[in-house]
C-alpha positions in Angstrom: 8.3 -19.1 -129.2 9.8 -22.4 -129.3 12.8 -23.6 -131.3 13.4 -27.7 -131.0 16.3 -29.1 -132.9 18.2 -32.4 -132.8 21.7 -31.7 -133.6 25.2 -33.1 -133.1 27.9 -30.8 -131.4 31.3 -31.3 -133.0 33.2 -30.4 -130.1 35.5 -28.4 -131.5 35.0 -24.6 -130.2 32.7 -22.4 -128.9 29.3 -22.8 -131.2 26.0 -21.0 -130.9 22.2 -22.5 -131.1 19.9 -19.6 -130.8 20.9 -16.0 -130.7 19.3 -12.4 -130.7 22.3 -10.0 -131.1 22.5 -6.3 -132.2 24.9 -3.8 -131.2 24.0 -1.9 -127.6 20.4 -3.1 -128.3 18.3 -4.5 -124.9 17.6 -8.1 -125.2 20.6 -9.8 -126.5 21.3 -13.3 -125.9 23.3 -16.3 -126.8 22.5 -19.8 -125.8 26.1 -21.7 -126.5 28.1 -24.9 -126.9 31.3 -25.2 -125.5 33.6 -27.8 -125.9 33.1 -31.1 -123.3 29.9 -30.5 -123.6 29.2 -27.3 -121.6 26.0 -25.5 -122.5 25.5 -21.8 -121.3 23.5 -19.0 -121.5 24.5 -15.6 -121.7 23.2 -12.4 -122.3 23.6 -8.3 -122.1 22.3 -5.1 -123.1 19.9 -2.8 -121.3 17.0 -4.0 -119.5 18.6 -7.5 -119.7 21.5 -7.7 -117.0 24.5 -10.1 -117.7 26.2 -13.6 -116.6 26.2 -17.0 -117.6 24.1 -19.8 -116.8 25.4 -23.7 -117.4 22.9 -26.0 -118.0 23.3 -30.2 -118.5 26.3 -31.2 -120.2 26.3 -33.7 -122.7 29.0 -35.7 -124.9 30.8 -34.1 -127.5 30.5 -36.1 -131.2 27.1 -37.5 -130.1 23.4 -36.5 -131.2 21.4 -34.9 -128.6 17.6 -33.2 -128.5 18.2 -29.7 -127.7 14.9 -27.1 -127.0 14.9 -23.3 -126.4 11.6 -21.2 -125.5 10.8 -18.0 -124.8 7.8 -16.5 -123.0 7.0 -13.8 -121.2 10.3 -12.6 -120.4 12.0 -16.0 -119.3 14.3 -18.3 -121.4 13.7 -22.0 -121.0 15.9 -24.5 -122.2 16.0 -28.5 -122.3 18.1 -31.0 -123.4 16.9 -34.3 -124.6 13.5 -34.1 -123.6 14.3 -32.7 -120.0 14.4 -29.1 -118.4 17.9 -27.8 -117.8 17.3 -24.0 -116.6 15.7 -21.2 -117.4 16.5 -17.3 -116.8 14.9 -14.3 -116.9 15.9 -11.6 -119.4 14.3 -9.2 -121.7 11.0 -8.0 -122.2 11.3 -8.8 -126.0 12.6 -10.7 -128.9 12.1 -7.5 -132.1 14.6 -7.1 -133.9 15.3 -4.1 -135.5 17.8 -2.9 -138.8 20.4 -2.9 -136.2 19.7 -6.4 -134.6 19.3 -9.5 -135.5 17.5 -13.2 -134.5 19.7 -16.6 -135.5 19.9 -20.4 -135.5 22.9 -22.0 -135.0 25.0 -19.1 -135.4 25.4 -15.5 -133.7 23.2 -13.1 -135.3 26.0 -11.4 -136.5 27.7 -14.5 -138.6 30.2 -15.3 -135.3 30.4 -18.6 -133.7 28.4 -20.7 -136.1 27.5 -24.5 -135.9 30.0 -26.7 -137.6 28.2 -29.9 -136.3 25.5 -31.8 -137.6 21.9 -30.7 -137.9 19.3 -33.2 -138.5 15.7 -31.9 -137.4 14.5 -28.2 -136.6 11.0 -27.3 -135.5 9.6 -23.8 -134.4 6.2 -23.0 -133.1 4.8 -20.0 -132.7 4.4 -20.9 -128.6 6.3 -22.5 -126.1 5.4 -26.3 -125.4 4.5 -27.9 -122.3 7.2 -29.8 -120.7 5.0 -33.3 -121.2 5.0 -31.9 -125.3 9.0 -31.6 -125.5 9.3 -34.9 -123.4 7.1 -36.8 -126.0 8.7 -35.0 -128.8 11.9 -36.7 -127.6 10.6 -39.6 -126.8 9.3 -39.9 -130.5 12.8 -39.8 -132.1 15.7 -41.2 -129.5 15.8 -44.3 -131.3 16.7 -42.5 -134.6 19.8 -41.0 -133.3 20.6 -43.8 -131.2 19.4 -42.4 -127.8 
C-alpha cells in the first residue's frame, strides 16, 4: 500500500499523516508532523515494539511531497521525492470494529491536519523509488519546489 500526498504543514502543533490506531490492538502506528518541521514515526501495541523514528525535516508554512508505504511488514516513508527511513513493525494493516485506518488525522479523530492538502493518491502497492521520484518530479513546479 502506498499513500502519496502533497500537503502543506501549518506548523502549528503536533499533526498526523497516516495512522492505524485501535485500542491495545497489534499494529498501531502514527507517522507525525511536529512543529519546525520534525517528522516521526511512532508506533506500539503487541507484536509491534515502540519508539520514534525522525525522518528529514522540512519548513514549516511551505508545500512539500510527502509518501508513506507499507509492505511486508516495513514502513517506508519519503519526503519530496526522496527516501527518509523506514521501520519495521507489524505484520498487518486490518482493522477491526475496535481499530481504525486514517489520513491526516489519528484514527481516533486526535491530532488532525489543520494545513493545507492539495493532491492525495493511493495505490494498491508500494512504488519503486525511481516511481515516487518521478512522481515528484512531475509536480515541484506547481507548489513552487
Amino acid at each position: 500500500m502506498t499513500i502519496e500526498v502533497w500537503c502543506w504543514y501549518d506548523g502549528d502543533g503536533r499533526e498526523v499523516l497516516v495512522s492505524r490506531y485501535g485500542s491495545g490492538f497489534p499494529n498501531q502506528f502514527n507517522m507525525i508532523c511536529d512543529p519546525n518541521g520534525q517528522f516521526h514515526f511512532n508506533n506500539s501495541g503487541v507484536g509491534c515494539g515502540s519508539g520514534n523514528i525522525s525522518g528529514e525535516h522540512f519548513p514549516d508554512k511551505t508545500w512539500h511531497h510527502h509518501l508513506w508505504q507499507y509492505e511486508s511488514g516495513v514502513h517506508r516513508w519519503y519526503i519530496n521525492g526522496t527516501f527518509a527511513n523506514s521501520r519495521s513493525a507489524g505484520s498487518s494493516l486490518a482493522t477491526s470494529s475496535n481499530t481504525g485506518f486514517a489520513i491526516f488525522s489519528r484514527a481516533d479523530r486526535m491530532e488532525d491536519w489543520r494545513g493545507k492538502i492539495a493532491l492525495v493518491r493511493i495505490y494498491n502497492r508500494a512504488l519503486s523509488a525511481a516511481e515516487v521520484l518521478q512522481n515528484y518530479n512531475a509536480l515541484k513546479g506547481r507548489f513552487g519546489l
